[in-house]
N, C-alpha and C positions, 0 to 999 in steps of 0.2 A: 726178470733177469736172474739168469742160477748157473751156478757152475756147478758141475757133477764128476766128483772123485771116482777112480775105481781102479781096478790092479792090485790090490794091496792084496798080503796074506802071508802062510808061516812059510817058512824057508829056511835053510839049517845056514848056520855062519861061509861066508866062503861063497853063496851062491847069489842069484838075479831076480830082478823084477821090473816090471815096467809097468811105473803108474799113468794115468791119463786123469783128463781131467778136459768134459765137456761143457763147451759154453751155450747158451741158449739165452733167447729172450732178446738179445741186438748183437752185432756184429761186435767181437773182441781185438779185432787187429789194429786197434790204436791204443789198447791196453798194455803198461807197462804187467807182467803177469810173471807169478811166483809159488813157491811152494814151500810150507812153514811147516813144522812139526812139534808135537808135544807128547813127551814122554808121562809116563806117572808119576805125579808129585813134583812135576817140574814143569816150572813156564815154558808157553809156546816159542820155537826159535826158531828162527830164519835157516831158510836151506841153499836154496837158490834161486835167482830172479834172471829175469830175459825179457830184453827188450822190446817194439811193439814190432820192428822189422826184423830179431832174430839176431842182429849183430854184433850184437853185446849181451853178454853173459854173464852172473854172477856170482858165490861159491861160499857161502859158510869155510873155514879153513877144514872143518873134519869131514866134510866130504868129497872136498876138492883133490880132481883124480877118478875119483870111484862114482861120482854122481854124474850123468848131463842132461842137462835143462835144454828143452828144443819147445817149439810150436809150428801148428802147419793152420795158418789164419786159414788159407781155402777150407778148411774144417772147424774154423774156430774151438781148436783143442792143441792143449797144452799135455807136456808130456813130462816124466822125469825116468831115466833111466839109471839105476841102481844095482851098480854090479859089488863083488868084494865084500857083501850084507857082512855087518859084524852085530854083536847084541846090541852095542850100543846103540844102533840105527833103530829098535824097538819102541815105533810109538805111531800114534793116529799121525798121516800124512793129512795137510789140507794146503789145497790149490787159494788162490785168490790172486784179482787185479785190482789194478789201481790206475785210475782217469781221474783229472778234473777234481782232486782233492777228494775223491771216490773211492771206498773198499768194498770186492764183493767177495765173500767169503765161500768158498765149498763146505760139503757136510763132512770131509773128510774119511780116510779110509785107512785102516789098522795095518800095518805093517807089524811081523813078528819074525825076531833072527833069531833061531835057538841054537848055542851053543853045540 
């Protein structure tokens, strides 16, 4: 079972990216599944999370607006789109879901907004 991050990298303030984040190992479309972040020198924080059907949505307040959180189960991958990059968004992105009192972590992938 592994989720696999990728998309990330440098980008000047003002601009896009689009992370992903593949699941592998059993099927994730019953997975409640999200994307957290950790800056330097600062605990990891909740970004946004999405439901197992997509229906429901949900948003950190500093990203909400400029971040959205989708998944396409027939590919069992998770997405996060990332427009409006400020510095502040500067930090390791990492995927993970959650089942059955269950956390599966990704390796995470570097996002860098430079001023």
């Amino acid at each position: 079972v592994q989720l696999q991050a990728s998309g990330g990298g440098l980008v000047q303030a003002g601009g896009s990216l689009r992370l992903s984040c593949a699941a592998s190992g059993r099927t994730f479309s019953n997975d409640v599944m999200g994307w957290f972040r950790q800056a330097p020198g600062k605990q990891r924080e909740f970004v946004a999370a999405i439901s197992w059907s997509g229906s429901l949505t949900y948003y950190a307040d500093s990203v909400k607006g400029r971040f959205t959180i989708s998944r396409d189960n027939a590919k069992n991958t998770l997405y996060l789109q990332m427009n409006s990059l400020k510095p502040e968004d500067t930090a390791v992105y990492y995927c993970n879901s959650y089942r059955a009192g269950t956390y599966v972590w990704g390796q995470g992938t570097q996002v860098t907004v430079s001023s």
